[in-house]
C-alpha positions as CSV (number, residue, x, y, z in Angstrom):
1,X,129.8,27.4,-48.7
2,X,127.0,28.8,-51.1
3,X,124.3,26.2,-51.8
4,X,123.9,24.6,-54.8
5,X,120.0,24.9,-55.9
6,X,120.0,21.9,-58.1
7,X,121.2,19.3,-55.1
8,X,118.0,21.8,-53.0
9,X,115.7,21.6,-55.4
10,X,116.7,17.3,-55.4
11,X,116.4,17.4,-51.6
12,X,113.0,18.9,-51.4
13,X,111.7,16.3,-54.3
14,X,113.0,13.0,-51.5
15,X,110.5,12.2,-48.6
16,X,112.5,13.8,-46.3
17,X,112.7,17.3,-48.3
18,X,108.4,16.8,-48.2
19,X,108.8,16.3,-44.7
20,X,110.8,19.3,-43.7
21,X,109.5,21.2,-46.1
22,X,106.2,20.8,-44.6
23,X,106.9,20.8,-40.9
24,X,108.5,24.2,-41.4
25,X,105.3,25.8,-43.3
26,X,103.4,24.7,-40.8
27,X,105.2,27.1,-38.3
28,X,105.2,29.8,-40.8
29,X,101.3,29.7,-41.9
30,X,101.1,30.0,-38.3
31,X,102.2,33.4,-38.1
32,X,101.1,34.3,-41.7
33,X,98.0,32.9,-42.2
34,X,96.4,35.1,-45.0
35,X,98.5,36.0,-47.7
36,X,95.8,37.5,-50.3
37,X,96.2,40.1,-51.9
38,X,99.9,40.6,-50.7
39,X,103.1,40.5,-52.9
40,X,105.5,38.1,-51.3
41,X,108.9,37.7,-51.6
42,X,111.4,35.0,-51.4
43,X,115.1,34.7,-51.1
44,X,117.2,32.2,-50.8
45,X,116.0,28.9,-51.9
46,X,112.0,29.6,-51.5
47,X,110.2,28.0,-54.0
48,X,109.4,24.9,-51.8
49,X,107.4,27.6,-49.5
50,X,106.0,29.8,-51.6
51,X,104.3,27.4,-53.5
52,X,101.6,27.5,-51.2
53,X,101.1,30.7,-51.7
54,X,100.9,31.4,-55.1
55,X,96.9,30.9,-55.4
56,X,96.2,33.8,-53.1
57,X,98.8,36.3,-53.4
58,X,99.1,39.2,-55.6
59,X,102.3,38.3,-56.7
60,X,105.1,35.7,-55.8
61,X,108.7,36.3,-56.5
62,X,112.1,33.8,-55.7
63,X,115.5,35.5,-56.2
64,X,118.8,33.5,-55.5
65,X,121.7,35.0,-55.1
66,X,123.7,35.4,-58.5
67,X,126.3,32.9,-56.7
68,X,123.6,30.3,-56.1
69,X,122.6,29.7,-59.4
70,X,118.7,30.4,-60.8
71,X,115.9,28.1,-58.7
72,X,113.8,26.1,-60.5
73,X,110.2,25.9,-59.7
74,X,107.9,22.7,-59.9
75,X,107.2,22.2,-63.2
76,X,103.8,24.0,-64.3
77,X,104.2,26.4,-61.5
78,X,103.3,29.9,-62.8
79,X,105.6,32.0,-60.4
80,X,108.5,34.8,-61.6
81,X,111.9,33.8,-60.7
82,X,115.5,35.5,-61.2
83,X,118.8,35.9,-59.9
84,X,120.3,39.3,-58.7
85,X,123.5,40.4,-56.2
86,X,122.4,39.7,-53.0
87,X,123.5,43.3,-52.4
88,X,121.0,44.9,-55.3
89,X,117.5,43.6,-55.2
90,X,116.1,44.4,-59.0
91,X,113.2,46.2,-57.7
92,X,113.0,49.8,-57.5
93,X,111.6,50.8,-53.8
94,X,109.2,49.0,-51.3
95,X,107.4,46.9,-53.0
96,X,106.5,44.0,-50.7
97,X,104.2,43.5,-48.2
98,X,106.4,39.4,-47.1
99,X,109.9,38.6,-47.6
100,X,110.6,35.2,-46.7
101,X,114.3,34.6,-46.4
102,X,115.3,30.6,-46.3
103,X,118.2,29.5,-47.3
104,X,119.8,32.5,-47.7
105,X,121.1,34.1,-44.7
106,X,123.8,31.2,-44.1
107,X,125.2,31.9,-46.8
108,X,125.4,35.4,-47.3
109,X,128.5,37.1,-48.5
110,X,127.4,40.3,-46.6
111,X,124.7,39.2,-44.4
112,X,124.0,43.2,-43.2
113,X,124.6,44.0,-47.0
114,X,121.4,41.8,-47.5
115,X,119.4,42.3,-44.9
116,X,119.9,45.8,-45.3
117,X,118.3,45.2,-49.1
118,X,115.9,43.4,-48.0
119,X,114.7,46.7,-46.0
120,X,114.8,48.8,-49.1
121,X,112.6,46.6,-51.0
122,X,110.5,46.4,-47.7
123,X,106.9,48.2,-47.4
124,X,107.2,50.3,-44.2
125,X,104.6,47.9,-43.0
126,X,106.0,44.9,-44.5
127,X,107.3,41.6,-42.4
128,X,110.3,39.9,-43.0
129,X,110.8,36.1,-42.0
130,X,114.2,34.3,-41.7
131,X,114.8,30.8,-41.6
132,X,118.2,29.9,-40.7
133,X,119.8,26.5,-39.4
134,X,120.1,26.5,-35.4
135,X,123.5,26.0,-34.6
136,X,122.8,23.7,-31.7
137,X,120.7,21.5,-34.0
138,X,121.3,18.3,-35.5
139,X,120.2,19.2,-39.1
140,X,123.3,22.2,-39.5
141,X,125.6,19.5,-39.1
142,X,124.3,17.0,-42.5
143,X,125.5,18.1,-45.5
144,X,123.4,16.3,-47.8
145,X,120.9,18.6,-47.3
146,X,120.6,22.5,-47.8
147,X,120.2,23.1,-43.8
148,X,123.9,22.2,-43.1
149,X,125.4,24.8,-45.8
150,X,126.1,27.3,-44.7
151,X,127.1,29.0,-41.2
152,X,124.2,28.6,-38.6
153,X,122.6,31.0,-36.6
154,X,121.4,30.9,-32.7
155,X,118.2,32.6,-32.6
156,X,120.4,35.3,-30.3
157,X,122.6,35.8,-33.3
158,X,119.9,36.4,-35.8
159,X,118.1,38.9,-33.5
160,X,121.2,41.0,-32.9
161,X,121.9,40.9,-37.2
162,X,118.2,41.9,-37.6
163,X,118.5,44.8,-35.3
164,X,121.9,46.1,-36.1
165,X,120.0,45.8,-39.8
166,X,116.9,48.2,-38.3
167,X,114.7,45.5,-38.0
168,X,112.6,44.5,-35.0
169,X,112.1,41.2,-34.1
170,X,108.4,40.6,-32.9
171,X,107.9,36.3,-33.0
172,X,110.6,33.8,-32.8
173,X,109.4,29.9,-33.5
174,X,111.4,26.8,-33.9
175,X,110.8,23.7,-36.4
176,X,112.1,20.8,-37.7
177,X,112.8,18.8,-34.4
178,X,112.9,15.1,-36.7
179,X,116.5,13.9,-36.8
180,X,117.7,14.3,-40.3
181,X,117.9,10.9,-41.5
182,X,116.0,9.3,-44.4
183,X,114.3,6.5,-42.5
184,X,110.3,6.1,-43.4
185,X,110.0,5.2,-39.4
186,X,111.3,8.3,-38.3
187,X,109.7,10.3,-41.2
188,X,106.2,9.1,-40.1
189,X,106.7,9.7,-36.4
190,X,107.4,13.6,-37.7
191,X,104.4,15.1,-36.0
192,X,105.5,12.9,-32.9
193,X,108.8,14.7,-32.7
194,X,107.6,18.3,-33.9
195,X,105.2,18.0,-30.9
196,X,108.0,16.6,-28.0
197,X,111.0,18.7,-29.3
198,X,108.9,22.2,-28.8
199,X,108.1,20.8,-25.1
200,X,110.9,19.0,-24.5
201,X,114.4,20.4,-26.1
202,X,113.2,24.1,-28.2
203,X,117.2,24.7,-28.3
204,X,118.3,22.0,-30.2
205,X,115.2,22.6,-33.2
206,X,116.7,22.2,-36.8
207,X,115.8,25.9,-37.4
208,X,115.0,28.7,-35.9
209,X,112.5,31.2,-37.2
210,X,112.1,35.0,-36.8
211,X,109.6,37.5,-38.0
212,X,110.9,41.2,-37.6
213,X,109.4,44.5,-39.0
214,X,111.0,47.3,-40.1
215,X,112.3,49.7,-36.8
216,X,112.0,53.0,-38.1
217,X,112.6,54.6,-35.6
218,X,115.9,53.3,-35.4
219,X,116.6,55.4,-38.2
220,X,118.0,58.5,-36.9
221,X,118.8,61.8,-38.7
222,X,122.3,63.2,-39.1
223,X,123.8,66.6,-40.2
224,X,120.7,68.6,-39.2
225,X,122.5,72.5,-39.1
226,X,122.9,74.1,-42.2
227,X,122.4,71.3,-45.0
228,X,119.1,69.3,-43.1
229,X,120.2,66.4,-44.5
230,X,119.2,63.3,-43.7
231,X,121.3,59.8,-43.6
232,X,120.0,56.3,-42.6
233,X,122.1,55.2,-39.4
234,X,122.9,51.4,-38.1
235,X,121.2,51.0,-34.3
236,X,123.9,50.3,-32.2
């Protein structure tokens, strides 16, 4: 089921959409603290997350998928947005240093079509983040918000994509432990639960969050007698 961006871009404008929005950056900022000077990517449905990024970085991008529809950003936010195939990026090369992909991988028509994309557009010593709904948590299961479109991910499954992808996964995190309900209590009591769900219960996190890198040396050469060609090859 591809998501609709007008019903996301409704559910991060609620309390709860705030909520998860920010409990989720939180984790993120944690492994990407400084962003100046970088040119980020987003895919998916990223606005909501890149917004707080768009003061230091170089440049900020969010592309949907063609099938999604175009994302809208906040209004008076300065950022460049588009849609594209999720199979042909419109940028010619590596050109970023962040690719944050949220919303996206769920519901890929080709996820390994994507991700490998993703790697073309990739600096060699770019990082990729994925955000995917955990499939043991409670939020894949609500469809009245963008986390249960989709197909969800264990954080095994994602780390097998990735490297089958030649990516490397380096940090995993979880987020999003608050059940998904729009109840001010339970909204308020959201650092309470981030902070007891990552002791208590990591599996059952609303997402699951990977950082890989590019694995080069995954990429093996081919046809090396009379030609010396050379051919990008899947890791096994």
């Amino acid at each position: 089921m591809a998501l609709d961006v007008h019903a996301a871009a409704d559910f991060y404008a609620t309390a709860q959409g705030i909520v998860a929005a920010r409990l989720i950056r939180q984790r993120i900022a944690g492994l990407w603290p400084d962003m100046t000077g970088r040119a980020v990517l987003g895919l998916g449905y990223a606005p909501p997350y890149l917004r707080g990024w768009r003061e230091d970085a170089r440049l900020t991008v969010a592309v949907t998928p063609a099938q999604y529809g175009a994302a809208r950003w906040p209004v008076g936010a300065a950022n460049l947005t588009c849609m594209a195939e999720e199979d042909a990026l419109p940028f010619a090369g590596p050109t970023f240093d962040r690719v944050l992909l949220i919303h996206g991988l769920e519901g890929a028509e080709n996820a390994r079509r994507l991700l490998r994309e993703i790697w073309r557009v990739m600096k060699d010593d770019g990082r990729l983040m994925v955000v995917t709904p955990n499939r043991r948590g409670m939020w894949a299961y609500f469809e009245n918000t963008p986390f249960g479109q989709g197909t969800p991910y264990s954080a095994g499954q994602v780390g097998r994509l990735l490297s089958q992808s030649l990516f490397r996964v380096e940090h995993r995190e979880t987020a999003l432990f608050l059940p998904p309900l729009e109840m001010r209590l339970l909204l308020r009591s959201n650092r309470l639960f981030e902070r007891v769900g990552h002791w208590a219960v990591p599996q059952f996190a609303g997402v699951t969050i990977a950082e890989a890198v590019k694995d080069v040396y995954s990429a093996v050469p081919t046809n090396m007698t009379r030609s010396r060609r050379f051919v990008l090859a899947e890791a096994p």
